[in-house]
C-alpha positions in Angstrom: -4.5 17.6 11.6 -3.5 20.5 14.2 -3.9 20.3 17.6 -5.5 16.6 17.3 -4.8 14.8 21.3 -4.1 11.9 19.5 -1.5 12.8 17.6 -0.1 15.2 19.6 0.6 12.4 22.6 1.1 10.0 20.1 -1.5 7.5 21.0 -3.2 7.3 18.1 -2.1 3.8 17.9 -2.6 2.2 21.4 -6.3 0.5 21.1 -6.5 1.2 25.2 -6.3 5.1 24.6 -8.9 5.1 21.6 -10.9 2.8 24.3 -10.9 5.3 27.5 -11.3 8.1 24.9 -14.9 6.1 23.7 -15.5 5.0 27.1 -15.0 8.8 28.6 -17.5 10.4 26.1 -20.1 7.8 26.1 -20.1 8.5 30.4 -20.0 12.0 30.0 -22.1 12.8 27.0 -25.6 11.7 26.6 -26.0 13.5 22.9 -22.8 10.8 22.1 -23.9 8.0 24.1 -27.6 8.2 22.0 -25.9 7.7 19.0 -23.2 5.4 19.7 -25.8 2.8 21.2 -27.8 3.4 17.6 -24.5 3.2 15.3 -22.2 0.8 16.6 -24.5 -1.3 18.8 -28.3 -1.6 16.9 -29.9 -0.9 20.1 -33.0 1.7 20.7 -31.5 4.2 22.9 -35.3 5.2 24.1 -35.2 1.5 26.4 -33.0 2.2 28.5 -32.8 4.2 31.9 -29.2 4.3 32.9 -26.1 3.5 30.5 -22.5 3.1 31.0 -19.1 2.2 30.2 -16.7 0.4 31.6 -13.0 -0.4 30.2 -10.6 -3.7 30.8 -13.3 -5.5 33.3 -12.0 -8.8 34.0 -14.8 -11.2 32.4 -13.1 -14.3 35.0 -11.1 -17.3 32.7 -12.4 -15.7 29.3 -10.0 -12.7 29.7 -10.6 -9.0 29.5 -12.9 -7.0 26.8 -11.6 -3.9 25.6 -15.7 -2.1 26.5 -18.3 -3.4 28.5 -21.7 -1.3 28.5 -24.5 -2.4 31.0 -28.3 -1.3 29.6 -30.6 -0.9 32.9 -33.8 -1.5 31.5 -37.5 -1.6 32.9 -37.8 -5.1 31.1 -34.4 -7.0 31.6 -30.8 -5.6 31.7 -28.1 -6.2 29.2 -24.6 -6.1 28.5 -22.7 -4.7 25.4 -19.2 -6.7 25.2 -17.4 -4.4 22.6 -13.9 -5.4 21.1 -11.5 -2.8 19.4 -9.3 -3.7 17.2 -6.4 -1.1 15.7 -3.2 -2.6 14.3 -3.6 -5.5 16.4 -5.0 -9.0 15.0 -7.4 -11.0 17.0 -5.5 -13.0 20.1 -6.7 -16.6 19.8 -10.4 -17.4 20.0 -10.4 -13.9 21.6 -13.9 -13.0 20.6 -15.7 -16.4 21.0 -13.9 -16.4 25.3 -15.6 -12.8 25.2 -19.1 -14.3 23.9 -18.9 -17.3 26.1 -21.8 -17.9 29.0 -18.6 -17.5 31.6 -17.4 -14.3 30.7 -21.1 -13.1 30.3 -22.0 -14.7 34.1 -19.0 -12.9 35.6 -19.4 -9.7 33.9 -23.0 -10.0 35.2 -22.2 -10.8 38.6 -19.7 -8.0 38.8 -21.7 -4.9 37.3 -25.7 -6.4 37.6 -25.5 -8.4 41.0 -25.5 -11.1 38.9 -29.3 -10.5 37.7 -30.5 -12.0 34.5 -29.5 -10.6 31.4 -29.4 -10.3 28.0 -26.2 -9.8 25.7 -24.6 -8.9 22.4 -21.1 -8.1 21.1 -19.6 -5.7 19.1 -16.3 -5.9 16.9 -15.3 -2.6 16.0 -11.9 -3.0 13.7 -10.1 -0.5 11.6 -9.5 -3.1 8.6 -13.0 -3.1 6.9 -12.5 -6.7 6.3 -11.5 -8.3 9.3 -13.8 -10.4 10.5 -14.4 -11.9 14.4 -13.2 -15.7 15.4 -17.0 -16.0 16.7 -18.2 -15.0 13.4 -22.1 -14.1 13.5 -22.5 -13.8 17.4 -20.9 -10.4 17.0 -22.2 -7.5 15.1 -19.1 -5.6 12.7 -18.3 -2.3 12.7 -15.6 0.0 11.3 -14.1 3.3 13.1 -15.0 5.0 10.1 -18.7 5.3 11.8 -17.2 7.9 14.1 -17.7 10.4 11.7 -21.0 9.1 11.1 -21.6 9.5 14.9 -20.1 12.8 15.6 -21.7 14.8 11.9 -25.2 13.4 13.5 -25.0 15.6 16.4 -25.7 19.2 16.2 -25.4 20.4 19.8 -22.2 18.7 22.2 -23.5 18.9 25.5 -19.7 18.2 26.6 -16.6 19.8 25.2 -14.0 17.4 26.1 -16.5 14.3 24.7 -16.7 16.5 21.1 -13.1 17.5 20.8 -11.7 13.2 21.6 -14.6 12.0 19.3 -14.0 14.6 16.4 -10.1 14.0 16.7 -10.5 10.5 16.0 -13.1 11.1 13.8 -10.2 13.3 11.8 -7.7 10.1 11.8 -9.7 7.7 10.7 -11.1 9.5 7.9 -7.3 10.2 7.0 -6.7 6.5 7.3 -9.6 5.5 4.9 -9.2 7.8 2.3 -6.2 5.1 1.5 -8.9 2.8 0.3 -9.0 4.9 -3.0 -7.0 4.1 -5.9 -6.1 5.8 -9.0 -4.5 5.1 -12.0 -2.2 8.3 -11.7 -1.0 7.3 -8.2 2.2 7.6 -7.0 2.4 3.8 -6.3 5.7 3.9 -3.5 4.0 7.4 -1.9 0.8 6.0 -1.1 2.2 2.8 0.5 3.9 4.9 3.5 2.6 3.9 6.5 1.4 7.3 8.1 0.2 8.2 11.4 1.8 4.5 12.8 -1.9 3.1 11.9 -0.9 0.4 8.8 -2.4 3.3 6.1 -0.3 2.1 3.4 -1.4 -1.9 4.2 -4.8 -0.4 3.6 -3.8 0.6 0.6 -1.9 -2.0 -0.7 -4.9 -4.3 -0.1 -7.3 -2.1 -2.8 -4.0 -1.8 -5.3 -3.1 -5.4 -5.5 -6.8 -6.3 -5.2 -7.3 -4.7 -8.6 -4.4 -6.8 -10.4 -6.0 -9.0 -13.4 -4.5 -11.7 -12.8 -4.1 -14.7 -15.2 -6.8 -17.8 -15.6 -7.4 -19.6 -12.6 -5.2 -18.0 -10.3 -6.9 -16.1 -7.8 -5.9 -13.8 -4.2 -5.8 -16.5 -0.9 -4.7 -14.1 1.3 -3.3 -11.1 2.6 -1.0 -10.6 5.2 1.0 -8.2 7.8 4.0 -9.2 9.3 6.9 -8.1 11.4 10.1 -10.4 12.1 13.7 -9.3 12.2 13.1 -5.6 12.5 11.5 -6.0 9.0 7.5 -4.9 8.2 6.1 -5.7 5.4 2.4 -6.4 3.7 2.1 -9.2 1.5 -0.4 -11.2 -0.5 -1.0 -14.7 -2.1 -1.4 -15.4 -5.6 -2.1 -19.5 -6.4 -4.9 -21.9 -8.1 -6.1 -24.8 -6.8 -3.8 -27.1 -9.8 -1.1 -25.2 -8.0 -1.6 -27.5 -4.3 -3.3 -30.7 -5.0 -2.9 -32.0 -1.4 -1.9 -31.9 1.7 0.1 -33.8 4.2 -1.7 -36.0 6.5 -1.4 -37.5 9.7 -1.9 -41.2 10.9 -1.3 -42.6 14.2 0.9 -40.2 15.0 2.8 -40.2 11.7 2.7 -37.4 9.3 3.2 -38.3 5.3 4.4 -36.1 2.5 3.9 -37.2 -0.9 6.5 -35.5 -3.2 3.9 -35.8 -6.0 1.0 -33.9 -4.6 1.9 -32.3 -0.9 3.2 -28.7 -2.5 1.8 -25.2 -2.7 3.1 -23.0 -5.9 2.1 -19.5 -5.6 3.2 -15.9 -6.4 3.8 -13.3 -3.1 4.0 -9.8 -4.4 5.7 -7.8 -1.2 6.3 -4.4 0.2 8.2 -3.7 3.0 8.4 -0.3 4.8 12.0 0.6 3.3 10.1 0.9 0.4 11.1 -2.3 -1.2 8.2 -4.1 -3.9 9.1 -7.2 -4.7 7.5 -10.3 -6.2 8.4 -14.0 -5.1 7.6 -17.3 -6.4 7.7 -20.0 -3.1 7.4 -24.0 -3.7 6.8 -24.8 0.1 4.8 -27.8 1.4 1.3 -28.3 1.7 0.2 -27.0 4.5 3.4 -25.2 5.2 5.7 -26.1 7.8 9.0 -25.0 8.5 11.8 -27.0 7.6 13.0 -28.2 10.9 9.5 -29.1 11.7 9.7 -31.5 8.8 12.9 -32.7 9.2 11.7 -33.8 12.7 8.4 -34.8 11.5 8.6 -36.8 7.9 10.5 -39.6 6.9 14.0 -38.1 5.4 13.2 -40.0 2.3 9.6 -38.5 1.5 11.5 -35.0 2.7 15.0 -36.0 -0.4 12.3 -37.1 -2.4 10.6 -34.0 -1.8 13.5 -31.6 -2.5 14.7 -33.7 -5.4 11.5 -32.5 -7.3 11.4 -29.4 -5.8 14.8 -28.8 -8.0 13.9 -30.6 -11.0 10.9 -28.3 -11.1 13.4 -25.0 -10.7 15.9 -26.4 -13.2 13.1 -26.8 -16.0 11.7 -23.4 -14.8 14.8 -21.9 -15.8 14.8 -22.5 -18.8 12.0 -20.7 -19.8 13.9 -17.7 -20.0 12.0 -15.3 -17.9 14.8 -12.7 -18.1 12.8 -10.4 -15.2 13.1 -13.3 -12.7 16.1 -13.9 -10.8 16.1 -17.7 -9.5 17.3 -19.1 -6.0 16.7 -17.9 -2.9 15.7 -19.8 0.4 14.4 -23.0 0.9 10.8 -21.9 0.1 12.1 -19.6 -2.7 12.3 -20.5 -6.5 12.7 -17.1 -8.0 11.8 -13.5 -7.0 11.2 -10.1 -8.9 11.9 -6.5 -7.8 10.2 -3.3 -8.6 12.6 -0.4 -8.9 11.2 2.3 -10.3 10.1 4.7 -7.4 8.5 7.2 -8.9 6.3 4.9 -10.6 2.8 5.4 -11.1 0.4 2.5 -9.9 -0.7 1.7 -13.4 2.9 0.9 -14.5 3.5 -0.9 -11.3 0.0 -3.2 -12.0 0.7 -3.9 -16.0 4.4 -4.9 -15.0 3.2 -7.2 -12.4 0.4 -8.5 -14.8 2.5 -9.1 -17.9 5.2 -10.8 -15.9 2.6 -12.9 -13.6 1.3 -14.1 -17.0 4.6 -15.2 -18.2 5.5 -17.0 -15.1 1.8 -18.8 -14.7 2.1 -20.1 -18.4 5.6 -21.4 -17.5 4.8 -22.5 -14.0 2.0 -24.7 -15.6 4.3 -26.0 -18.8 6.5 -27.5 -16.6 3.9 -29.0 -13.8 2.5 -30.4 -17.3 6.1 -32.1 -18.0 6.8 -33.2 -14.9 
């Protein structure tokens, strides 16, 4: 991508640069602003009289949306509360603050003169799948609608508007053509993480979605972390015989019952030094970590805990998985790495799926025994 601003400043990653970058060509360009308000916000861009954007208004106590638009109309006025999400996951209850009566009554009283309004929200993420805290209340959409936006107009009426707009445009379409997976990929290449944007966590959400995976177990999550100067994407493989419980609380007590209060499941991991390895973690149910238990349940519950925690390993052993390796931390019965890096993604996926077979049979032998 020559000559692309974003790139080129390196900001293609800062969520407050692709906002003033929207923000500036919806102001400046009415050919944009027409079809942003029909693409990303559902509205009728005929209604209204006078449109604009404003970025990082405080919205009082709720906090500060990434866009606000205000919609003069001959009827009623709105306001668009638009929330952009890059890299970044969603700050706590960050979406349902922004929806909130407050925030709306403030932002009103601020840009309207506090006039009645009407209002609707807008979550625009890079993931496809990430979804708002305030669910319905907010209407979904991905950046990949910027190239929808700009291949829908013909005639820029402003140059700076057309170059920001098509240079994001450019990115993003980069950045999703890693939701495409072949057989004949090179599994480590595509995983990179190019542009700073999480490409490679894009991908490795579509590769390890299309693992068959054995009876009953089935994907709970994926995840993006970054601790100790290590990033890595992750994802968890369980069934439901695999956490029959978990711990409760009464009067202030919490109990763990040895018998029921675990979670078994597979983690298949790749970190950005271009390590793939697969885990298997016995933690409890819901997970805490261990200090937090040994402040919080009885140390007997916790032995008794632990003591079947190794009985289960020991037995596990013994089933002579020779592509495990067994031990690890506290959370960690046995792990597997990938080290082939020139692999292609269907070797990767048939290793991981013959040796997640192996392990679920044995994992469930000796829950069976036990």
């Amino acid at each position: 991508m020559e000559s692309n601003i974003f790139t080129v400043l390196g900001i293609q990653t800062r969520e407050d640069c692709v906002t003033n970058a929207i923000a500036y060509a919806f102001n400046s360009s009415a050919e944009f602003r027409y079809r942003f308000l029909d693409v990303m916000c559902g509205k009728d861009p005929g209604n209204y009289q006078n449109c604009v954007a404003y970025t990082r208004l405080s919205a009082g106590i709720a906090g500060i949306p990434d866009l606000v638009i205000t919609l003069e109309s001959s009827e009623i006025d709105e306001i668009v509360v638009i929330e952009n999400k890059l890299k970044a996951e969603e700050g706590e209850d960050q979406t349902k603050r922004y929806a909130s009566s407050e925030a709306i009554s403030a932002l009103a009283e601020r840009l309207l003169a506090g006039k009645p309004c009407k209002s609707s929200f807008v979550f625009l993420t890079l993931f496809p799948d990430q979804e708002p805290s305030a669910g319905k209340r907010y209407i979904v959409k991905s950046h990949s609608e910027f190239k929808k936006i700009a291949d829908g107009i013909a005639n820029w009426d402003n140059a700076l508007a057309e170059k920001l707009i098509k240079d994001w445009s450019a990115i993003t379409c980069n950045f999703y053509e890693r939701q495409k997976v072949a057989m004949d990929d090179k599994f480590f290449d595509k995983m990179t993480d190019e542009g700073g944007l999480d490409a490679g966590y894009l991908y490795f959400r579509q590769a390890l979605s299309r693992v068959e995976l054995p009876a009953g177990l089935e994907v709970e999550e994926f995840f993006r972390s970054s601790q100790q100067g290590r990033h890595y994407y992750g994802v968890a493989f369980s069934k439901e015989s695999w956490h029959p419980g978990e711990m409760s609380k009464s009067s202030e007590k919490w109990s763990l019952d040895p018998n029921k209060h675990y979670n078994i499941h597979f983690e298949p991991q790749y970190d950005l030094w271009g390590k793939f390895k697969c885990y298997l973690h016995y933690e409890v149910n819901p997970y805490f970590p261990e200090k937090w238990i040994q402040n919080n349940i009885q140390k007997e519950q916790y032995d008794r805990y632990l003591a079947r925690r190794t009985a289960f390993s020991g037995k596990l052993r013994e089933k002579g998985l020779v592509n495990w390796s067994f031990g690890g931390g506290v959370n960690q019965i046995a792990k597997m790495e990938f080290n082939a890096k020139n692999s292609l993604y269907s070797e990767v996926k048939a290793e991981l799926e013959s040796n997640l077979a192996k392990m679920a049979k044995a994992v469930d032998a000796v829950l069976a025994d036990m």
